[in-house]
C-alpha positions in Angstrom: 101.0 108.4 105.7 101.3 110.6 102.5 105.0 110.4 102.4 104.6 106.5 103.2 102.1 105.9 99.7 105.0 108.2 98.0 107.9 105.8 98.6 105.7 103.1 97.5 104.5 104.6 94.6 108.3 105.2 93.7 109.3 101.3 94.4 106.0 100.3 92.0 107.6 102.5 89.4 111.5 101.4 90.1 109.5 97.7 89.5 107.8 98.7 86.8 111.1 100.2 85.1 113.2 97.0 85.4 110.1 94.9 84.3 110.5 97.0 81.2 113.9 96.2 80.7 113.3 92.4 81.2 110.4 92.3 78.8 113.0 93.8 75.9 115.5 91.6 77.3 113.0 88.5 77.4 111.5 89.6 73.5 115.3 89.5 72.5 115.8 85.7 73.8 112.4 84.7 72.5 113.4 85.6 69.4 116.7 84.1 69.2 115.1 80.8 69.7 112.6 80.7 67.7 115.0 82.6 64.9 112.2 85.5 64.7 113.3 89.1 63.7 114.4 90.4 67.3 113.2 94.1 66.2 110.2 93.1 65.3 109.7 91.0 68.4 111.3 95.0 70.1 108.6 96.7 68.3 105.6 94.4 69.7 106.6 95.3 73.3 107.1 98.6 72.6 103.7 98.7 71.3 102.2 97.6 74.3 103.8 100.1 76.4 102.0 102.9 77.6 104.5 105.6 77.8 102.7 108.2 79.9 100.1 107.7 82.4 98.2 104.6 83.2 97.7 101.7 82.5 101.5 101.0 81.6 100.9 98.2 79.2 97.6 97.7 77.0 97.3 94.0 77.2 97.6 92.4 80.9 101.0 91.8 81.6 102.3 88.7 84.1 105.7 89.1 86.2 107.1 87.3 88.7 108.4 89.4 91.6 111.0 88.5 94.7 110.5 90.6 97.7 111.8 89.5 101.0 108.8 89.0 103.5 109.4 91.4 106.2 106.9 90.1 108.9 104.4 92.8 107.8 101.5 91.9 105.5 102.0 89.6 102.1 103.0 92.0 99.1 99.6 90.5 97.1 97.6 91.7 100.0 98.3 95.5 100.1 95.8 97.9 99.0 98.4 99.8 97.0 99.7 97.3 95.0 96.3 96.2 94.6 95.7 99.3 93.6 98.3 99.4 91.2 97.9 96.2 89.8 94.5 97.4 88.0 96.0 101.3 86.9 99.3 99.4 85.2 97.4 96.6 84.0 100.4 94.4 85.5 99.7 91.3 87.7 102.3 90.7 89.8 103.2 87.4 91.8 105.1 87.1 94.4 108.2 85.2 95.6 108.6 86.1 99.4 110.9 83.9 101.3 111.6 85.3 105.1 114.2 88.7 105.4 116.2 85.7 107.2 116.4 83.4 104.1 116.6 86.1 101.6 120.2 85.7 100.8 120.2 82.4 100.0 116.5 82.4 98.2 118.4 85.2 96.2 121.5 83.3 95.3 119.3 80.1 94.5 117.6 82.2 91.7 120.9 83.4 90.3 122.8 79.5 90.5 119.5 77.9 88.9 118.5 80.7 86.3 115.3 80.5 87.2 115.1 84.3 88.0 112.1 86.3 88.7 111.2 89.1 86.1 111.4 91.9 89.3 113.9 91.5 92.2 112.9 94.3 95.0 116.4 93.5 96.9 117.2 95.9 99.7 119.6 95.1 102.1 123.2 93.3 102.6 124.3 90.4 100.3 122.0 90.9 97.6 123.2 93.5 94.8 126.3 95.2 95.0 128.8 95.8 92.7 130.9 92.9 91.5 128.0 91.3 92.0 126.1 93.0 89.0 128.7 92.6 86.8 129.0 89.1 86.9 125.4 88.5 86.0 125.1 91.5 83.8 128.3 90.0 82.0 126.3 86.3 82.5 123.1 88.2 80.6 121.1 87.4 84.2 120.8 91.0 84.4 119.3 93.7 82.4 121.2 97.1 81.8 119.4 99.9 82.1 120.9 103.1 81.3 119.4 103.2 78.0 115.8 103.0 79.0 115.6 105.5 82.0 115.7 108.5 79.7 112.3 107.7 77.7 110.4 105.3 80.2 111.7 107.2 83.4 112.3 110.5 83.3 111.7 111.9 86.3 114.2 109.7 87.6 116.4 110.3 84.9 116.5 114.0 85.5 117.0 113.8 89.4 120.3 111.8 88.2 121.3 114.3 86.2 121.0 116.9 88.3 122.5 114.9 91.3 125.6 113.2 89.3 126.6 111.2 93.0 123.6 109.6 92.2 124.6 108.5 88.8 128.2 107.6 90.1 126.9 105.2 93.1 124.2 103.4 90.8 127.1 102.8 87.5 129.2 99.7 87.8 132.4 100.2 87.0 132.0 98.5 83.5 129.6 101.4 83.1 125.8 99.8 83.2 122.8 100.5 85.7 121.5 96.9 86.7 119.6 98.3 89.8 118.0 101.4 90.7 118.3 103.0 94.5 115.6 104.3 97.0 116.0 107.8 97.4 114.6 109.7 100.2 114.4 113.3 99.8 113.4 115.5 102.6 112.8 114.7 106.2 112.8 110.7 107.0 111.1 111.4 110.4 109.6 114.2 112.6 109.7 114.7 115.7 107.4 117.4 117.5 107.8 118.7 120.7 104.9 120.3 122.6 101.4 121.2 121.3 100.2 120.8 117.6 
């Protein structure tokens, strides 16, 4: 169960990381519109962010999220995002069409533009890589590589010191769109005999 909360707790933060790339990203376009200075617009999200420890942001923060529904219970409903919710100070809601329909659900968002701010995408024909450079070249996705190294470093370091890791995650115009789930250590055990 312990491991179970820690690869959950590492999906929140993979979340929260791309959410914090969108929000620059979103700042940026806000900005452009309404002809604002696009650092100072840079500097008000960045003064919202909690760099270390909880909550994450100051002021309650709304995303959108697309998760495929895997049968299990509704992402809104679990105790540890519930959980997390109230120690980021994030309030997440959720897009969750069927594992089934999550391909096309996926592509919808893409064609339309009406993207969530967080896309948990796991799985075939969702991300890969062609794919990321077309919409990170389209401005649909956010690079990155330049936030991982102040807002995640823990993640930043374990790429460092495991360069495949860097090298699978890099598109081949350079840029980290998505992040991976990494499992270290045993996935399952088995025991034989007494405990």
């Amino acid at each position: 169960m312990e491991g179970h909360k820690g690869r959950l707790w590492i999906i929140w933060a993979v979340c929260c990381l791309f959410l914090l790339g969108c929000s620059n990203k979103m700042a940026e376009k806000e900005a452009e519109k309404q002809g604002n200075n696009s650092k100072q617009d840079q500097e008000q999200v960045a003064n919202n962010v909690n760099k270390e420890g909880f909550p994450i942001t100051k002021d309650t923060l709304e995303l959108t999220m697309m998760a495929p529904n895997l049968g299990l219970a509704e992402w809104a409903d679990m105790p540890l995002i519930q959980d997390y919710e109230k120690k980021t100070n994030i309030k997440l809601s959720f897009q969750t069409p069927p594992q089934s329909e999550f391909s096309t659900k996926f592509n919808l968002a893409f064609a339309s533009g009406e993207l969530p701010d967080i896309i948990y995408a796991g799985g075939p024909n969702t991300l890969n890589d062609a794919i990321e450079v077309d919409y990170g070249q389209q401005g649909l996705l956010v690079p990155l590589e330049d936030y991982l190294e102040e807002y995640a470093p823990n993640f930043y370091k374990l790429m460092k010191e495991n360069p495949e890791i860097e090298k699978s995650i890099t598109t081949g115009e350079g840029h980290i769109y998505a992040l991976p789930h990494i499992t270290k250590g045993p996935t399952s055990q088995w025991i034989m005999g007494p405990m």
